[in-house]
C-alpha positions, 0 to 999 in steps of 0.5 A: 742786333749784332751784324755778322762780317761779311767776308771779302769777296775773293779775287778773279781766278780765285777757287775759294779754297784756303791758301796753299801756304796757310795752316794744316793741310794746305801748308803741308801740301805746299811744303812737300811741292816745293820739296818735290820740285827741288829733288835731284832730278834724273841724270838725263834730266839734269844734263838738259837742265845744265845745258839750258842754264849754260845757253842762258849764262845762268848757274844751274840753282838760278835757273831752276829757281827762274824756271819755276818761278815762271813755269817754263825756262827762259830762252830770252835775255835782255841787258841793260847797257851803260853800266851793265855792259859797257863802262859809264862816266855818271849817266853817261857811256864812257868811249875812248879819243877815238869813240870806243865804247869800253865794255866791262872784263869778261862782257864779249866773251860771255854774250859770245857764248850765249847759245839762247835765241835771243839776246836784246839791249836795252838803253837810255840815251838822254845824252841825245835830248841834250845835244851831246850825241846823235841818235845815229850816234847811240845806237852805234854804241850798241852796234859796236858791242854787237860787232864784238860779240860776233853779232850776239845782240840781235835786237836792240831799243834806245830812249832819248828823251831826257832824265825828266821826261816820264816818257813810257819808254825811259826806264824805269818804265818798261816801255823798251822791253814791252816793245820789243817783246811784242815785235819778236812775239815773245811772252813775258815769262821767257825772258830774263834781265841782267841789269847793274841799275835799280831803273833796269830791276824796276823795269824788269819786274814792270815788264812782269819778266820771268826774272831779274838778275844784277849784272855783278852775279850775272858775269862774275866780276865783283863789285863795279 
């Protein structure tokens, strides 16, 4: 007796329709949204659009392509910070004799121009497990960029635990993120991350942030 496959049940939220991106009508269906969604848009719309984009830093094709990615556009940005911000010498923020931090060209004056409601910092500060820094200390690095830009970071989280510590809120774990979005209520979708380190896009896309975006296309600036 031949026993017939017993197909696989689909997955919750599931309709049981055939995919939208499969064969026949469904692929043609699929192909002419996305058409639909790349067409140039009425002038007052696209002004609206290159306004959002500019508040956020974005160019206007990584924004559109963030915003239906996520279904809404993006009002938050997280940054990475040693390495993104400010320059590093290995795993650690470099400052200068007088404990300076010193941020990358063009940092200030892009998180200056920022008009999005806001704007977060997250850190790993293992130099602070290791008897190097305070924790008053770390967090005075991030102050110090914050004074810079006019007070354009509004809000800010640092990990001190050290580098083999799987603590939930050294990254790549999205710990830092999760508690800050939740403090600000804030969803996940709205928020973006300019990272310069594979550990900032991993805990980017564990946090399920509407997008990840490398420091260098972010600000412009070349390789670092």
């Amino acid at each position: 007796m031949e026993l017939m496959a017993i197909p696989a049940r689909p997955r919750i939220g599931h309709n049981g329709g055939p995919p939208l991106n499969g064969p026949g009508w469904g692929k043609f269906v699929w192909r002419r949204a996305i058409k639909q969604a790349w067409r140039a848009p009425s002038p007052e719309v696209a002004r609206l659009r290159l306004r959002r984009a500019k508040a956020i830093g974005l160019g206007f094709r990584r924004y559109q392509s963030i915003s239906m990615h996520a279904g809404r556009p993006p009002t938050v940005v997280f940054f990475g910070f040693g390495g993104t911000l400010v320059q590093i010498d290995g795993d650690r923020v470099r400052t200068g004799n007088d404990g300076r931090v010193e941020p990358y060209p063009g940092i200030v004056e892009k998180l200056m121009a920022l008009t999005v409601p806001s704007v977060f910092v997250t850190s790993n500060q293992a130099a602070v497990a290791a008897g190097l820094i305070t924790e008053a200390d770390a967090h005075g690095l991030i102050d110090q960029v914050r004074e810079l830009t006019g007070g354009r970071i509004d809000d800010h989280r640092i990990c001190t635990a050290a580098e083999d510590d799987d603590h939930p809120w050294r990254k790549p774990r999205p710990g830092m993120i999760v508690d800050l979005l939740q403090a600000h209520r804030l969803p996940p979708t709205a928020a973006i991350m300019v990272g310069g380190k594979v550990s900032d896009e991993a805990c980017s896309a564990g946090a399920g942030l509407a997008g990840f975006v490398w420091a260098n296309e972010y600000f412009d600036t070349g390789q670092r």
